[in-house]
N, C-alpha and C positions, 0 to 999 in steps of 0.2 A: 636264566637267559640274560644275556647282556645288555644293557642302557640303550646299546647303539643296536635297537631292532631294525632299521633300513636295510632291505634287499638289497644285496648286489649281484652280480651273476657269477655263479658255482663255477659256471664253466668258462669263464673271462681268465684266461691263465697270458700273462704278463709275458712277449718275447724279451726280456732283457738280459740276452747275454751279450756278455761287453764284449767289443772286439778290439784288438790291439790298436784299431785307428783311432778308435774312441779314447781311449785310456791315454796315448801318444797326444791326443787334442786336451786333454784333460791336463795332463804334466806341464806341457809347455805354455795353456793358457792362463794356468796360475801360476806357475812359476814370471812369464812376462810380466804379468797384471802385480804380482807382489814387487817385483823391480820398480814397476813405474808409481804405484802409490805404496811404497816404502815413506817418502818423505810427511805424507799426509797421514800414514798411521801413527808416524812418529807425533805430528801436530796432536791428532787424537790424544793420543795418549796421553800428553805433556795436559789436553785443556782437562781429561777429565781427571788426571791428579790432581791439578790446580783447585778443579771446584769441591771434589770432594774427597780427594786420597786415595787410598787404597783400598782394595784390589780394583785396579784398571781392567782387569778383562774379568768376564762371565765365563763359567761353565757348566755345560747341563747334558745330563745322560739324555742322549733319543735314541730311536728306533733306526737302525741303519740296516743294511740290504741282507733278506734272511730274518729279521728280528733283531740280529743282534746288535745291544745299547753299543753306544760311544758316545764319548766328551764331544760335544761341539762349544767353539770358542767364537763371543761376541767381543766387541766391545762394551763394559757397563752402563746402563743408561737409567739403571734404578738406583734408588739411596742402598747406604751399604748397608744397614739394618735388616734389606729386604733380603732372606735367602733364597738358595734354589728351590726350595720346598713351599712354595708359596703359589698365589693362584697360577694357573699353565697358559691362563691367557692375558694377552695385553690388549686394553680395552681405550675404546675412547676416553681419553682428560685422565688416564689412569695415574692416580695419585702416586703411584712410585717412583714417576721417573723425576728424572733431575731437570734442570733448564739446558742442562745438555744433553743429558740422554731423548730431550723432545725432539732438538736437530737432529741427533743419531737414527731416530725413530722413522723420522719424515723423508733422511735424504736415506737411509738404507747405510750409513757407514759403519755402524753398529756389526754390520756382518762382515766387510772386510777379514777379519781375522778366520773364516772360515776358507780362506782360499789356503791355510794351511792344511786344514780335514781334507781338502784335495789333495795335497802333496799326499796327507797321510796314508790315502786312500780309506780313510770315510766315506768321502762325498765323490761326488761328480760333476761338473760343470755346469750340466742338464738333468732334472732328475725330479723325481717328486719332492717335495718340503719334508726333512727331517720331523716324524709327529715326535711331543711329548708322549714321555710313559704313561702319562695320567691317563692318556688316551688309546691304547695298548689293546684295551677291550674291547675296542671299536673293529680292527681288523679281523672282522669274520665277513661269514654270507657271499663269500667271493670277493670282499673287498681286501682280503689279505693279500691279495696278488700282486698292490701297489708295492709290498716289500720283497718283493721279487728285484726291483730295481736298487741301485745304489742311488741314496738320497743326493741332492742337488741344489746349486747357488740358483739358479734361474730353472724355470719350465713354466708348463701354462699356468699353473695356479698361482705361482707367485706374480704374476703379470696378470691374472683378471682378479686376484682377492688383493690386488695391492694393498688396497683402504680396508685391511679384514672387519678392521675394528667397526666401522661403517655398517654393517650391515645387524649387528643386532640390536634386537627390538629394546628400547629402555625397559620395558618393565618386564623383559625375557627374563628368565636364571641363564646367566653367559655358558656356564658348561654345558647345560642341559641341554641349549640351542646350538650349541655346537656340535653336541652331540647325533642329534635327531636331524639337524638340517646341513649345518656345513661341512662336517668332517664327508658324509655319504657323498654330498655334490663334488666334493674337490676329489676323493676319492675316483669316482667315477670319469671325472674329467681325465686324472691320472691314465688310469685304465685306457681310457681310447686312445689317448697320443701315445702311451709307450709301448703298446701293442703293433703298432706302426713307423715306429722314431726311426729317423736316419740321421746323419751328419750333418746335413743342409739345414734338416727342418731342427734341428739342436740348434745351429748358428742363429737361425731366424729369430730363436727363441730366446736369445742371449742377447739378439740387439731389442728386440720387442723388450725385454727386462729393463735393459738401461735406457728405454723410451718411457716404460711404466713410473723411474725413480722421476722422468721429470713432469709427469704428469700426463704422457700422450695416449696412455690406454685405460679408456673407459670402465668404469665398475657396469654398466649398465649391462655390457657383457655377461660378467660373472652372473649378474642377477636372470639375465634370459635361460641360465645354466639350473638356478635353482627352481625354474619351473612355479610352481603354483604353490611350492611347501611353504614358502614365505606368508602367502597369504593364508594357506592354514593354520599353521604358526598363529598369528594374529588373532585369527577367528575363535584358538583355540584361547589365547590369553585373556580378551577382551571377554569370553562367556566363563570365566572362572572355571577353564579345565583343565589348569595347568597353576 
């Protein structure tokens, strides 16, 4: 049986078939957006050569629509020691990153270079969060229907987990609780909005995003989202059942 035992629902199957208006908003929103911060990726790139050399961009196999892996491209914001194969999550105060990669982290510019996986047709403008493979064994019980959609620069989870790192317990094991509490919650958020997504409520969701980089949307959200597992969690840690 797999880590990620949380219930999702069997029969929760995902509308996401793209429509030409969609993919047409897709093309032209990142192709604009690469024209107008062209200049600032270029900055990027020039500070994080400066601090620490090469390689300037990140890349890492995820989960894209169907299952099937692709390269997603960041900007680097860990030391260059650190490789792909290293922990899947990035954690509060997390010792990897550089004194730039911590701006990269906070203002979100780190992802810029994925508006090319759009061109590529990876991603999507709106869409669930690209999961790591590490987490691969998670998509069952109905939750596999999140990858029925093509992955995404904005949607809801990336706008209520902005601060993801924030929500686990210090003396949690980080995969473990990600495993059992936050992958099913975001999962499940996934599930309701794109069973229902239009064009409108995608736009909504792309300005709510670059409201969330500067701080306008609440975690407290996410957290009414996780329901009571939080405090189980806790109950389970503090009585040595975990």
């Amino acid at each position: 049986m797999s880590r990620c035992d949380q219930q999702g629902d069997e029969s929760a199957a995902v509308a996401c078939s793209e429509t030409a208006v969609q993919r047409a908003f897709d093309l032209c929103t990142a192709f604009v957006a690469l024209c107008v911060v062209a200049p600032l990726m270029l900055l990027i790139a020039c500070v994080v050569w400066l601090e620490s050399g090469r390689p300037i961009y990140f890349s890492q196999l995820r989960l894209g629509k169907g299952g099937r892996p692709f390269y997603l491209y960041k900007f680097r914001k860990f030391r260059t020691d650190c490789g792909p194969g290293g922990r899947p999550l990035t954690l509060r105060n997390d010792d990897r990153m550089t004194v730039v990669g911590r701006f990269l982290a906070l203002t979100k510019f780190d992802e810029l270079p994925q508006l090319w996986n759009v061109l590529r047709g990876d991603m999507s403008i709106v869409g669930p969060r690209p999961e790591s493979l590490a987490f691969a064994d998670c998509f069952n019980n109905g939750l596999e229907h999140v990858l029925d959609c093509r992955p995404g620069l904005f949607g809801p989870c990336q706008c209520l987990f902005r601060h993801e790192e924030l929500f686990f317990p210090p003396n949690a094991e980080p995969e473990e609780f990600y495993r059992r509490v936050l992958f099913p919650a975001k999962a499940k958020i996934d599930l309701d909005y794109f069973s229902q997504r239009s064009l409108v409520k995608d736009v909504g969701w792309v300005i709510r995003g670059a409201g969330a980089v500067v701080g306008l949307t609440s975690s407290m959200l996410a957290k009414s989202y996780l329901g009571e597992e939080l405090v189980v969690w806790q109950k389970l840690i503090d009585g040595g059942g975990l």
